[in-house]
Structure formats: structure tokens, C-alpha cells
GULO-248789 format. One record per residue: z, y, x of N, C-alpha, C, CB in turn; residue in three letters. Coordinates in steps of 0.02 Angstrom, whole numbers, plus 50000, padded with zeros to 5 digits. Last residue first. Glycine has a CB too. Example, Ala and Ser with C-alpha at 12.3 -4.5 7.8 and 13.67 -1.06 7.14 Angstrom:
503544988850642503574994750684503945000250645502864997050704SER 503904971650660503904977550615503904983550660504524977650565ALA 
//
This chain:
566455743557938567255748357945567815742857916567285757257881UNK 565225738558008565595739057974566285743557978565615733857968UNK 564345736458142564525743458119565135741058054563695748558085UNK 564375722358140564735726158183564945732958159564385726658240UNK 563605718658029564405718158038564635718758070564705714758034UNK 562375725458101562535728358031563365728058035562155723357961UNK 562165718558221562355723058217562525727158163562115724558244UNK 561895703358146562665706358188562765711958215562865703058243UNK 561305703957981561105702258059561935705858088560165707458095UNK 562315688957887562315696257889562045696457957563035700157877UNK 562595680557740562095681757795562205687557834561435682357770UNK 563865677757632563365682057631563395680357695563395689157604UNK 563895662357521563815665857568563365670557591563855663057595UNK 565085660857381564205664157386564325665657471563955673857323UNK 565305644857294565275647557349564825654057364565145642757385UNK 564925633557208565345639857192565565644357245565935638057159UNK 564055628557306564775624757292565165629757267565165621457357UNK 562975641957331563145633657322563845630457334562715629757372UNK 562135654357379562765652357325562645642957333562585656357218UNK 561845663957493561735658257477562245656457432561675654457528UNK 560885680157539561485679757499561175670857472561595687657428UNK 560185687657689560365682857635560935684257608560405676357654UNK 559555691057850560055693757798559635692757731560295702157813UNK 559525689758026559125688957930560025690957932558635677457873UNK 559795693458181559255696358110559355694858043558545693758113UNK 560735685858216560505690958268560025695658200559955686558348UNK 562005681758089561405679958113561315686458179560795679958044UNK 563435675658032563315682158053562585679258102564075686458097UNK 563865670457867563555669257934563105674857952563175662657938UNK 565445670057797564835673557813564655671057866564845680457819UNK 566565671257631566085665557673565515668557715565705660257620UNK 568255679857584567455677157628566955673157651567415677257662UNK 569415672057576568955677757528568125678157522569135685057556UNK 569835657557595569655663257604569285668657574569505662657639UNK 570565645157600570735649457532570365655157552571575651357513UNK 570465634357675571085639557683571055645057639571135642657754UNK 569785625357616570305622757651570795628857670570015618857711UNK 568525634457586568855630357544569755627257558568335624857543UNK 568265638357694568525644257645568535638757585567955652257632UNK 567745628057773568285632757792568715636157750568055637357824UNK 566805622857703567375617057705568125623557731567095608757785UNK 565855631757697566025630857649566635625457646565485629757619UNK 565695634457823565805639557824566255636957742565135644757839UNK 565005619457848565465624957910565695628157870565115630157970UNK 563795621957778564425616257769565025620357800564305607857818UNK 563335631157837563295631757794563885626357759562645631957787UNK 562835624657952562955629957959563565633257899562305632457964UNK 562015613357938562895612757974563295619557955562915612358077UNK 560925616757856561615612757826562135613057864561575605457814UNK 560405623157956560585628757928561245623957879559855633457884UNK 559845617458084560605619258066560725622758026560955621658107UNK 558425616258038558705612358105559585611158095558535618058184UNK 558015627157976558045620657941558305615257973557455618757921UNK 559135641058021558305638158037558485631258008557965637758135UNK 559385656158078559915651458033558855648358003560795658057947UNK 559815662058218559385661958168559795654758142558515662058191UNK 561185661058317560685668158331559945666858262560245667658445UNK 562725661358222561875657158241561595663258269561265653658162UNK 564385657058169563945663258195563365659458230564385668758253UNK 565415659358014564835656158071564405660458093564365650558047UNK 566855665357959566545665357985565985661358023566805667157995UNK 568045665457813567835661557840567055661057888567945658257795UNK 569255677457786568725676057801568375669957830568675679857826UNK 570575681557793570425682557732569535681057747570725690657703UNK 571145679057898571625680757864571285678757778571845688957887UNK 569845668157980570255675557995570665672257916569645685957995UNK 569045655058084569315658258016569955661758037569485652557953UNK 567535653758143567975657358162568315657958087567705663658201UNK 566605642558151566815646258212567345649758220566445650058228UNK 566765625858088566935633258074566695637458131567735634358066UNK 566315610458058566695615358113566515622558062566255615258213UNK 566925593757978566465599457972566705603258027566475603357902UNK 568015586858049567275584158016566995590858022567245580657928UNK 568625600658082568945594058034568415588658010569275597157959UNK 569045614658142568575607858156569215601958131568265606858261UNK 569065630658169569295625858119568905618958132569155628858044UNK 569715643458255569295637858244569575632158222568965636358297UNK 570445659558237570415651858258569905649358231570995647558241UNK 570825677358248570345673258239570425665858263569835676058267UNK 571565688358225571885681258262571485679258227572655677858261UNK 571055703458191571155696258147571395688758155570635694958130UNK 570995715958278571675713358268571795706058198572135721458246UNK 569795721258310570125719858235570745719758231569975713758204UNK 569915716258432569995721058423570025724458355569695722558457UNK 569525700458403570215703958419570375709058412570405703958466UNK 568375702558327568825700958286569395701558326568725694958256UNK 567455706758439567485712258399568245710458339566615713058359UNK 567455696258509567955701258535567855705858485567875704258609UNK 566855685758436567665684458443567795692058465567975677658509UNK 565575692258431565895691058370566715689558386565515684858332UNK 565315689658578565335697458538565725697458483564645700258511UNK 565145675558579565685678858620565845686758592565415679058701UNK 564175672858471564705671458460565395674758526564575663758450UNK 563115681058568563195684358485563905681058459562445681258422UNK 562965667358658563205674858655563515679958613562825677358662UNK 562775656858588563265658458600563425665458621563415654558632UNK 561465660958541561855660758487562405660158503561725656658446UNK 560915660558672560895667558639561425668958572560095668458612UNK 561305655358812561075653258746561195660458688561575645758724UNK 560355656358965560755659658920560705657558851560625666158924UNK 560045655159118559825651759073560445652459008559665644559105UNK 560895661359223560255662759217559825660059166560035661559269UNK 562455671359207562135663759186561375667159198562345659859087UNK 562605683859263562975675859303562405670259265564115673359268UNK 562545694259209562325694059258562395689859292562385697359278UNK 562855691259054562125693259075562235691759147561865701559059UNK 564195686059090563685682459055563025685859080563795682658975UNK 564815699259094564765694059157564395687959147565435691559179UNK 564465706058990564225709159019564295701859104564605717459007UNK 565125704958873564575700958904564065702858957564225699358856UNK 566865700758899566335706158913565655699958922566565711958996UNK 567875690358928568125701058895567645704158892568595707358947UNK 567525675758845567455680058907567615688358879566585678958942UNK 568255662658783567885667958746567895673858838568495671658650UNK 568235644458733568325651858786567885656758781568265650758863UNK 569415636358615568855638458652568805644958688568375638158614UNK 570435621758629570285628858650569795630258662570545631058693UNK 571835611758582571055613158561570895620658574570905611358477UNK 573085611358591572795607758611571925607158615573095604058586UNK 573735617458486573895623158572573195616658605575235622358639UNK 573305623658336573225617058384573485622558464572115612458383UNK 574175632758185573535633258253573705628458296573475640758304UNK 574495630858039574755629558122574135630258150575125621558147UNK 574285634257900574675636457944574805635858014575045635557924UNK 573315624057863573095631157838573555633457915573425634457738UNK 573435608357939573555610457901573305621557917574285606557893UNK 572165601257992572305599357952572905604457920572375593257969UNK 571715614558123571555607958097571625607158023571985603058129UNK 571335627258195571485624158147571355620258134571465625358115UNK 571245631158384570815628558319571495627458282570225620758329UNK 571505644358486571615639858469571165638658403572225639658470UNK 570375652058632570445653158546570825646558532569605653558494UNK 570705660958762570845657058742571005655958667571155656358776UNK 569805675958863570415671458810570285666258783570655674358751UNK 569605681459010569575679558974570125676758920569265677358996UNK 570275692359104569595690959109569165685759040569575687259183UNK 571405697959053570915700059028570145696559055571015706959040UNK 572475692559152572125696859183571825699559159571875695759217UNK 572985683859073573605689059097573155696559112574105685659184UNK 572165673559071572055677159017572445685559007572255671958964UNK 572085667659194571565673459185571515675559104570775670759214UNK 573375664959197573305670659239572575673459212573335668559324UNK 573185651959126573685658659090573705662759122574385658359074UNK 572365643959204572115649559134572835654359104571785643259049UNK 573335642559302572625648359308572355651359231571835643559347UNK 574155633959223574245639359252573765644859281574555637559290UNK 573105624459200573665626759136574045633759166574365619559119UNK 573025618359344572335622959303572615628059231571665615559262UNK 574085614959376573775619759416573335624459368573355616159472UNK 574315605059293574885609059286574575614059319575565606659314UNK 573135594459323573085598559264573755602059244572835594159208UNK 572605599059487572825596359418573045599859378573245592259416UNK 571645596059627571525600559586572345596659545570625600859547UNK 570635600559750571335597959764571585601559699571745600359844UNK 568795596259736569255601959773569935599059746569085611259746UNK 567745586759753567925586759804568575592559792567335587659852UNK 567255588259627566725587059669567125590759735565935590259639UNK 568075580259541567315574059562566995578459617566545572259482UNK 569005588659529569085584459589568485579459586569815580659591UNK 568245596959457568495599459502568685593059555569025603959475UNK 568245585859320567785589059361567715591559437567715593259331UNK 569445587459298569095579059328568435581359376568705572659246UNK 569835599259282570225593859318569715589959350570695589359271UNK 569045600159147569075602259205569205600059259569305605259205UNK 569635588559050568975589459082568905593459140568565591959038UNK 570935592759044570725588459078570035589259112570775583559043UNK 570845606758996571215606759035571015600659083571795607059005UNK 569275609858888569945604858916570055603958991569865597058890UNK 568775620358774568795620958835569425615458859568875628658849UNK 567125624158680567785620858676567965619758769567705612258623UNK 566445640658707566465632858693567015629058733565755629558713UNK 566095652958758566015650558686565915643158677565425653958654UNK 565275648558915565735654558878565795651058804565295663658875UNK 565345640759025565475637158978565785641858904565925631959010UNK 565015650759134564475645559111564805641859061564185640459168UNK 566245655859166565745660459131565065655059116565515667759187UNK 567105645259185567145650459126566735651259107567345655959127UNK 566665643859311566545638159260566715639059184566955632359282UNK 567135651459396566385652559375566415646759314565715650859447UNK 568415652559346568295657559351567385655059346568705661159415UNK 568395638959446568745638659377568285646259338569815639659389UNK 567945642159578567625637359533567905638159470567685630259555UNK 569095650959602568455652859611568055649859572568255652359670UNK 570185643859631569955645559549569635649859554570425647359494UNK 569545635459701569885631059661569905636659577570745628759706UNK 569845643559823569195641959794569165638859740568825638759829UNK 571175646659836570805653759811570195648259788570575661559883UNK 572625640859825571795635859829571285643559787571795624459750UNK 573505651759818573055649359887572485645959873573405644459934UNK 573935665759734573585660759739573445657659817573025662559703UNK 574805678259721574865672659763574495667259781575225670559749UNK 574485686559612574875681159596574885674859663574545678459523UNK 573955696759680574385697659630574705692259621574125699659576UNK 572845689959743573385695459781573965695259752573195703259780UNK 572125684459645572075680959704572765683459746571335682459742UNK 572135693159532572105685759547572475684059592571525683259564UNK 571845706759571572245704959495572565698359509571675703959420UNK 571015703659679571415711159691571985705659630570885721959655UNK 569915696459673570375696859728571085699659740570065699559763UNK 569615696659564569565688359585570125691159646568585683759617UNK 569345709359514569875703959478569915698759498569815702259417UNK 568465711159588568995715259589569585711959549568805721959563UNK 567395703459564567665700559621568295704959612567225700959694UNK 567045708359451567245702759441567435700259500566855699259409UNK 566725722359486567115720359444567525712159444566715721559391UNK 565475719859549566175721059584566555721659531566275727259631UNK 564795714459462564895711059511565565711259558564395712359541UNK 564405725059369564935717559343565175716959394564655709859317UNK 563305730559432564455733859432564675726759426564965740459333UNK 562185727959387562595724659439563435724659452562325727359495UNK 561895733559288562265729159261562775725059319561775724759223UNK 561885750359246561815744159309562355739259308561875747259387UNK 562175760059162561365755459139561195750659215560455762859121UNK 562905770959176562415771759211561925767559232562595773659248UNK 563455767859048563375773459048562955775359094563855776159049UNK 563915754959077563435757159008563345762759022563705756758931UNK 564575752859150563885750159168563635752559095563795740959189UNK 565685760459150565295765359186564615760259186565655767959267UNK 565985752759003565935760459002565395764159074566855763259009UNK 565695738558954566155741859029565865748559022565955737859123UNK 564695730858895565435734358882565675738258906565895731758886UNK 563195726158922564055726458931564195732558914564395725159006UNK 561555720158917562055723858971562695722858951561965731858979UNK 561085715658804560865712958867561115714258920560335713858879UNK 561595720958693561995713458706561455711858782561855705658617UNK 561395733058718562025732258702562145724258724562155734358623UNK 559955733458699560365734958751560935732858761560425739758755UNK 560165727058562559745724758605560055724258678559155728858600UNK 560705739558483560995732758484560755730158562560675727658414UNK 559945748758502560335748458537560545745358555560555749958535UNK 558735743958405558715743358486559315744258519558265748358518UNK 559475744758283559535737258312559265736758380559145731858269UNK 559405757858273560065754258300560065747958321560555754158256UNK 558325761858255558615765358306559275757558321558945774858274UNK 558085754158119557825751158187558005754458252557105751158187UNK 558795760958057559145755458074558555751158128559395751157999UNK 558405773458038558955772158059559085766958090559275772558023UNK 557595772357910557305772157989557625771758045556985777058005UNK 558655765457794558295768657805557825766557891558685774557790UNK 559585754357760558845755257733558495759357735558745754857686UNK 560775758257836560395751857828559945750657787560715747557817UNK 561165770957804560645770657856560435763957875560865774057916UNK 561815777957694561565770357678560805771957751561215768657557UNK 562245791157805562365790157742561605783357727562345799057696UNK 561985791157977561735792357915562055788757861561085791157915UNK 562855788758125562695784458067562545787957997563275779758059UNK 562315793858272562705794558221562585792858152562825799858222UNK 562275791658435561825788758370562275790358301561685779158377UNK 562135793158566561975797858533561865796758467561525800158558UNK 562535780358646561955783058637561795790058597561665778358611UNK 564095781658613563945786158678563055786158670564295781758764UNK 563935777958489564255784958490563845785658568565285785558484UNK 563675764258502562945766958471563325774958496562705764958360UNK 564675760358574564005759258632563545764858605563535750358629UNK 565805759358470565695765158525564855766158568566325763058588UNK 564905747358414565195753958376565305761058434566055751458339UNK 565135737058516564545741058482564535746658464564355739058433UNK 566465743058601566295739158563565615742658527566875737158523UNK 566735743658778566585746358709566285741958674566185752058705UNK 568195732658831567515737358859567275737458769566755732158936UNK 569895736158755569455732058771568745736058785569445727058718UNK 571555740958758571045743758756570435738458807571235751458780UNK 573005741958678572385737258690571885740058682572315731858653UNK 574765749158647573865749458638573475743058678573525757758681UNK 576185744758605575415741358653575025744458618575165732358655UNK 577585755158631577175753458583576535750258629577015760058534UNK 579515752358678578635753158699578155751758647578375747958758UNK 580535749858661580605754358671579945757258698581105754458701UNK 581265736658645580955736858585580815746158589581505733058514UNK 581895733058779582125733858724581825738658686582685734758728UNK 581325732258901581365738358885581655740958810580745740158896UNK 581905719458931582135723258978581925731558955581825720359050UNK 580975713558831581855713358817581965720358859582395704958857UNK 579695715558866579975717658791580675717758780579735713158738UNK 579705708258968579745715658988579985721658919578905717359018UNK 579875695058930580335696658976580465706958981579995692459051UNK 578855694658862579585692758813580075696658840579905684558815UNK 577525703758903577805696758912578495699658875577865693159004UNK 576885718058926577205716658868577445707858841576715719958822UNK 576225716059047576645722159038576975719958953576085730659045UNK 575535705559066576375702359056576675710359053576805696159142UNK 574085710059040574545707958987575215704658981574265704758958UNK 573585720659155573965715459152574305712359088574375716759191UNK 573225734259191572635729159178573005722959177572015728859236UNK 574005745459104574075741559162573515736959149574775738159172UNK 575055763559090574345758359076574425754459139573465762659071UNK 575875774258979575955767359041575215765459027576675759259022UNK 576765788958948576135783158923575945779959009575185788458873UNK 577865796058892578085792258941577225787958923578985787958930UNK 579215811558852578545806958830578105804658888578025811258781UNK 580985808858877580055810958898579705805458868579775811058994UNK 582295806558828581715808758776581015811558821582055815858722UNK 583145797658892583125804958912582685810158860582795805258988UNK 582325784658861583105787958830583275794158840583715784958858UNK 581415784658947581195785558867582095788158832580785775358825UNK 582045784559066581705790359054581535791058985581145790759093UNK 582475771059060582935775259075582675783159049583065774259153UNK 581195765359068581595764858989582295769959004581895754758964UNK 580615767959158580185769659108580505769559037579615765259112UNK 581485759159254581345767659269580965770959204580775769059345UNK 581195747259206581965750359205582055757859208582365747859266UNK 579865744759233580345743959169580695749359160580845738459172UNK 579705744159346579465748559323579865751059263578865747059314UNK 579995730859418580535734359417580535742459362580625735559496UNK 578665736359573579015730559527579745734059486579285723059586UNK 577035741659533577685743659563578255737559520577855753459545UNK 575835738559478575845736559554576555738659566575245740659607UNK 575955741059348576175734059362576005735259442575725727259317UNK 575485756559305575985753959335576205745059389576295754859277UNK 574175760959307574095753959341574805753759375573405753359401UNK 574915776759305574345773359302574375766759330573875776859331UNK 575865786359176575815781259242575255776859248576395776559246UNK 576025800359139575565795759121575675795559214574755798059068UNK 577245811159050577345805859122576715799859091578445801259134UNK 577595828059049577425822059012577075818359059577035823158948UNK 579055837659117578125835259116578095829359040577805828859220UNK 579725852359116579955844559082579095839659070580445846558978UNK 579635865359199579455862159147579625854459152578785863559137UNK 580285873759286580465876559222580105870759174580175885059211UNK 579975870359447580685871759400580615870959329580965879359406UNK 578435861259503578625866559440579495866759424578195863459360UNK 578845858359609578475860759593578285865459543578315857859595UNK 580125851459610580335856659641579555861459635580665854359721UNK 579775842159506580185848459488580415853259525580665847259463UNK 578995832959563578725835259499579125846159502579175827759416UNK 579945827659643579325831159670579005834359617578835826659704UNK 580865821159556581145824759596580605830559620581425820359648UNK 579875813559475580075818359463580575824259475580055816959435UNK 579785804659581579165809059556579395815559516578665804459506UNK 580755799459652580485803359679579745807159640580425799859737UNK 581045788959570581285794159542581005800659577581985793459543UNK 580415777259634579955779359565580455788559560580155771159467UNK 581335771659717580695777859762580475778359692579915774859838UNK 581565757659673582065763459702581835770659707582265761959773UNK 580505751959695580595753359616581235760459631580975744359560UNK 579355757559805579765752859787580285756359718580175750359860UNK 577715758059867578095759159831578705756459807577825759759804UNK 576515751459912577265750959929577815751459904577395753659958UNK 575335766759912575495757559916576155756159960574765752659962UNK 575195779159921575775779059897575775768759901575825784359812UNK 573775778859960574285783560001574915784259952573935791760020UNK 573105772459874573245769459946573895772859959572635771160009UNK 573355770659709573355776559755573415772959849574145782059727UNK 573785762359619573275759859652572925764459723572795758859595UNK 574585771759536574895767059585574415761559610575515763659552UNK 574225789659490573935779859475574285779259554572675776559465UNK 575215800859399575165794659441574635789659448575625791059424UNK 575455815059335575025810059323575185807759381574335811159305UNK 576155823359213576415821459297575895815059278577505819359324UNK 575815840659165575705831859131575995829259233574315828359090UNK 575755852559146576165848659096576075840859103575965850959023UNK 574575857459193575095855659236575975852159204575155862859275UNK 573645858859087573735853659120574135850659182573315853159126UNK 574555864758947574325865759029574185860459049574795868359080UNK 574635862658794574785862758854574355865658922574905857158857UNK 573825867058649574265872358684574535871258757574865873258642UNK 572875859958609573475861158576573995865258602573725855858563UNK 572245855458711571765858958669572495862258614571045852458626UNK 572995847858784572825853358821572565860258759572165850458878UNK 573045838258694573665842058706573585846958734574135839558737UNK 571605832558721571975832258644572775840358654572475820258633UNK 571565829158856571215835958816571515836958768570505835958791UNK 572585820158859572995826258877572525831058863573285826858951UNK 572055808758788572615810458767572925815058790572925806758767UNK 570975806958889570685810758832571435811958789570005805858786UNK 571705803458991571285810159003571155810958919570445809159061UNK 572025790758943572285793158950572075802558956572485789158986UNK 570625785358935570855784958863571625788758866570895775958834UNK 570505784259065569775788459033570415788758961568675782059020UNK 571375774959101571575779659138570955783959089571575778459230UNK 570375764159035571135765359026571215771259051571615760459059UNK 569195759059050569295766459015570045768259008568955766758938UNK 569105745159107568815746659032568835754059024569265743058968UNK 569255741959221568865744359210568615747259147568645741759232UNK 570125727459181570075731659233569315736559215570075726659306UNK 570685724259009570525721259078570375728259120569815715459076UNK 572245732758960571635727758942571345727659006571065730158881UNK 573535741058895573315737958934572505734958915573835733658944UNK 574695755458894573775752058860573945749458910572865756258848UNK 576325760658791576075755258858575395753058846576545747758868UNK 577075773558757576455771758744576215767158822576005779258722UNK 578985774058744578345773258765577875771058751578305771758797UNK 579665779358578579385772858608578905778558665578845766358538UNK 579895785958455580355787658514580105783658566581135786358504UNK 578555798658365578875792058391579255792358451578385786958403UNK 578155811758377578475808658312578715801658329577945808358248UNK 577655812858514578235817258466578525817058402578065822458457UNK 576655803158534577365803058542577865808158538577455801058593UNK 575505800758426575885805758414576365805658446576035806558362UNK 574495787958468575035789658417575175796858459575765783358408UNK 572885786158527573415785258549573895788958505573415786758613UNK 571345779558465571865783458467572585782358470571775786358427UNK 569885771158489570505772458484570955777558499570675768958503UNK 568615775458509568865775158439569665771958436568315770258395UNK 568505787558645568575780858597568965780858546568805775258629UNK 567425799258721567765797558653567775789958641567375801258591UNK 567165800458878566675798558818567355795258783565875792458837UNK 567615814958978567685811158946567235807958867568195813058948UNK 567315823559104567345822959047567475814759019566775826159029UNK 569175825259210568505824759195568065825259103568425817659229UNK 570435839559242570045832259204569365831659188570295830859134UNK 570675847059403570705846059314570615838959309570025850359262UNK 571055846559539570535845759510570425844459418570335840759550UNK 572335853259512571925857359554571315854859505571905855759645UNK 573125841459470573215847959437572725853059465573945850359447UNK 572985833559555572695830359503572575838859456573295823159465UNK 573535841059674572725838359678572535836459594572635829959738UNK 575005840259660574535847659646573685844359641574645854759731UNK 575095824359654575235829359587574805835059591576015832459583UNK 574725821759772574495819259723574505821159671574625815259719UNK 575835828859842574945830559853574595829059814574565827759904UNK 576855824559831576775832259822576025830659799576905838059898UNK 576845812259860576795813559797576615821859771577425810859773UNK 576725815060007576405814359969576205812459889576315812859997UNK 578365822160019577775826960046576905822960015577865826960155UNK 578845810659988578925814059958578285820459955579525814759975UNK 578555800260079578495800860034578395805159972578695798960041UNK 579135809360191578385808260208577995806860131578285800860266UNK 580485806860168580045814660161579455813160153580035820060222UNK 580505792760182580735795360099580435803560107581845795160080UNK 579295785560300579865787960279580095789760204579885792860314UNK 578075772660270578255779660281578975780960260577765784360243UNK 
//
């Protein structure tokens, strides 16, 4: 389309967002800063579907409720058909169109699923210097690569926003945590939620309308749209297979080779510079991450040792048909520790670990049984010995213990209790 035609539909997109208000919104426990006390754009990212654009709406009730209008806000999503194209030149046209709409006001600028426009940068850091308050969201983690951190020079703050974490799942059930409600009646309310919680997902609209199927399009929306489109791919089947071979190998060690070998035993055009590159797209993408291990010394994490953690168990429930339960509870346990913010690694030295944090030495079992309870338990005690940790815990589906041995006390904990934690 022409530059009027353009123009005439940004019109549309603006009065429409401003016509149809804002929806409701389910509260997350994250909160977006004050950009009137900070000079930085607010850039969220995390995988597709999580609530981004939802976590935006709830940052203009916040302001609405404080005195704006909701015609105070210039809202964009660039997933909009009727603006696809877009070129970085054409970004100023919003607030050219912004202002012949309204004269008298200075908006506040929420861009949606910027990364489809190239060049974004430059228009978002030109405008942060002008002093608008400026919040970005992208389902892409190179919105904050080395490259986009220079070009905006140290002029953006990352939110990270991941599908709900227990903690939110119990809020949108209705569940509000009683004063010591781990010994009261309480806590069987909650360990059903749990239940739900780990048999469905994360993802806000499959939790909210309890069909687990969504995954489905979800996970083709990132195979086709994030993946496949976005980055050019051709051997599309290649990391079709990669992508399913994720979700069947969730929570466990993951080699570049092995794959490889695999992929070409059963016929597809594969190597291991190809595959090193898909996994850094599907970690770009949020579909999954990549845990390094600790070895021998406290300080270095291995680039060579990886295990795979999926953004949701929610593609687990509806992919694997034969499910290990204790890995599951271990995929929950890594994403609740990113969103911690604990750079969680794995420790394997003779003994294994699952997970050692800053100040914690973690194992995670769905029951802790005479079968593994010594690995278990070794695990946890070679960890927080070797890196000094505060902590020794194994996070169970149920029991709960306290084990002292090697001057050691490990506490047991079921995993929705150390979920709720604070």
C-alpha cells in the first residue's frame, strides 16, 4: 500500500483500540517499573502466548486508574495483517497519525510483537531520548542480543515474562493463601490445584479455558510463524524432528552429536553446525532452554554438557503419551528457578545434582523410595559440599522430611509447598 493508505490505516488501528477499551485482565505477579522514575524503555519478552500484550493492558489499567485516558496510550501490535510490511522508515508514521488525532497529547507508546519490524531499535531509542514512555514486547530473546543492547545503548530495561507459574495458576483459581495454610484444610485445596496445574499448562488462555489442545496451535505457531518464517529455515523437517525430539527428551542431558547421528540414521540431511544453530533459534524463540552443568570447578559452567528444559508443561502433557512424572516435576522446578532469576546448573562429578543455585543445592524425584533414595541424597550432599551451599533439598510430588547425615540436614519438600514459597 501506498504512505496515505498507510497512514489512513494506522488511523484505524489507533481509534479502534481506543473505541474498544481494554479487556479484563488476570493479574501477574509481575510488575512493570514506574517509567516516570526511570529513563529506559520497558522491553517483555518470553515465548508466544504467555500474556505479554495481557501484562501490557494491565500496565495502562494501572495508569488509567491514576488519572489517564485510555486515549493516552498509542498502542500497536505489528502482527496486525493490515499493517504487514512495514518498513523501519514508515515507524514515524505513528506518531504522525497519533497527533493529527489527538493535537494536544504526547501518548505513551506500547509496541506490540515489535521484532516483526526491522531496525525497531533506532526508532525506540530516538524516541526514549525525546523522553516518551516507550514499553516493547517480543516473543524473541535477540530483542536484547549484544547487538540490540549496543544499538540502544543501555536504554532498555528486560522484563521476562514466562506461562504462569503455580503461584499465579492458584490466584486465577481463586485461591488465596491463609496465614500457616500448610497445616490447615487449605492445603488439600491446593495440592488439587497442583494436580491440574501439572496435568495442563501454563499458558494463560489453556488455563483459563482448561483445553489443553491450544498447545497444539501454539506449537505449530512457533514452528511456522517464529521458526520456520522468521529465520529462513529450509530443511523445515529436520527441525520438525529436532523440535519433537525436545519434547520427548524433556529434562535430560542433551548432545549436539547424539542428535546428529540420530537424524541422519534415519535418513534426514543433518550436522552438527546445523543442529548448534537450531538450538540457538529454539532457545531465541522460548520454546525451550538449555541448562549448562558444573563440573570440577565451583565457578565455570561446561558449554559442553546440556540439559533440556521445555517453556511449558503444557507441550509435554499433550505430546508425550508415556510420561515420566519425576521428570516432569523436574521441568517445573527449572522454570520456577529461572523465573527466580537463580541460573540454575547441573552438577555431575560421580555423584549428579539436578540443580545447584547461588545458595542451594537442589534434587528433584516424584517419591523418594529405597530404589534411589541413596542417589538422591548423595546428589544433593556432594553438591553443597563442593560449592558451599546453604541449602540441601529434595523437592518430592508429596513427602516431606528432614534427613541429617554427613553434617548435612536435608530438607524434603512436596513441590507445591516450594512452589508457593516467597
Amino acid at each position: 500500500m501506498d504512505d496515505y493508505q498507510l497512514k489512513e490505516t494506522i488511523k484505524r488501528i489507533i481509534r479502534e483500540f481506543h473505541e474498544e477499551g481494554l479487556p479484563e485482565v488476570v493479574e501477574r505477579s509481575v510488575q512493570l517499573p514506574n517509567l516516570e522514575k526511570i529513563t529506559k524503555a520497558i522491553v517483555i519478552i518470553g515465548p508466544r502466548r504467555t500474556g505479554k500484550t495481557y501484562l501490557t493492558y494491565q500496565m495502562m489499567k494501572e495508569k488509567i486508574s491514576q488519572g489517564k485516558e485510555i486515549t493516552d496510550f498509542l498502542y500497536v501490535n505489528f502482527e496486525d495483517e493490515r499493517i504487514a510490511g512495514i518498513r523501519p522508515g514508515q515507524l514515524d508514521y505513528l506518531l504522525e497519525c497519533y497527533q493529527d488525532l489527538y493535537p494536544e497529547k504526547k501518548p505513551v507508546l506500547v509496541l506490540d510483537e515489535v521484532q516483526n519490524v526491522g531496525e525497531w531499535e533506532k526508532f525506540v531509542r530516538r524516541l526514549n531520548e525525546k523522553k516518551y514512555e516507550i514499553y516493547v514486547t517480543g516473543s524473541n530473546s535477540r530483542l536484547l542480543s549484544k547487538e540490540i543492547s549496543t544499538s540502544l545503548r543501555g536504554r532498555c530495561l528486560a522484563i521476562e515474562l514466562l506461562p504462569f507459574s503455580f503461584k499465579e495458576y492458584s490466584a486465577l483459581k481463586g485461591i488465596k493463601l491463609e496465614e500457616n495454610w500448610q497445616y490447615g484444610n487449605q492445603r488439600h485445596e491446593i495440592k488439587k490445584a497442583f494436580d491440574e496445574y501439572f496435568t495442563l499448562s501454563g499458558f494463560p488462555e489453556v488455563a483459563l479455558e482448561n483445553k489443553l489442545e491450544l498447545v497444539d496451535d501454539y506449537y505449530k505457531a512457533v514452528f511456522y510463524r517464529d521458526v520456520i518464517e522468521r529465520y529462513k529455515i529450509k530443511n523445515t523437517e529436520l527441525m520438525r524432528l529436532f523440535m519433537q525430539y525436545l519434547v520427548n527428551n524433556y529434562s535430560q542431558a542433551f548432545s549436539v552429536n547424539k542428535f546428529n547421528n540420530f537424524a541422519k540414521s534415519n535418513g534426514y540431511t543433518s550436522s552438527t553446525s546445523v543442529i548448534h544453530s537450531y538450538a540457538r533459534i529454539l532457545e531465541d524463540v522460548y520454546y525451550c532452554f538449555f541448562m549448562g552443568a558444573r563440573l570440577k570447578s565451583a565457578k565455570k559452567q561446561t558449554s559442553y554438557f546440556k540439559k533440556t528444559y521445555l517453556s511449558d508443561q503444557g507441550f509435554i502433557n499433550h505430546y508425550v503419551t508415556e510420561k515420566d512424572k519425576g521428570r516432569m516435576l523436574e521441568n517445573i522446578v527449572f522454570l520456577e528457578l529461572y523465573r527466580r532469576g537463580a541460573k540454575p546448573a547441573y552438577y555431575k562429578d560421580g555423584a549428579e545434582c539436578d540443580f545447584v543455585t547461588q545458595d542451594s543445592a537442589i534434587q528433584v524425584t516424584y517419591a523418594l523410595e529405597e530404589n534411589n533414595k541413596k542417589w538422591e541424597i548423595d546428589g544433593a550432599i556432594h553438591a553443597t559440599e563442593r560449592f558451599n551451599t546453604k541449602h540441601a533439598i529434595i523437592i518430592t510430588y508429596g513427602q516431606e522430611d528432614q534427613i541429617k547425615t554427613h553434617d548435612t540436614t536435608i530438607r524434603v519438600i512436596p513441590i507445591w509447598k516450594w512452589l508457593l514459597q516467597k
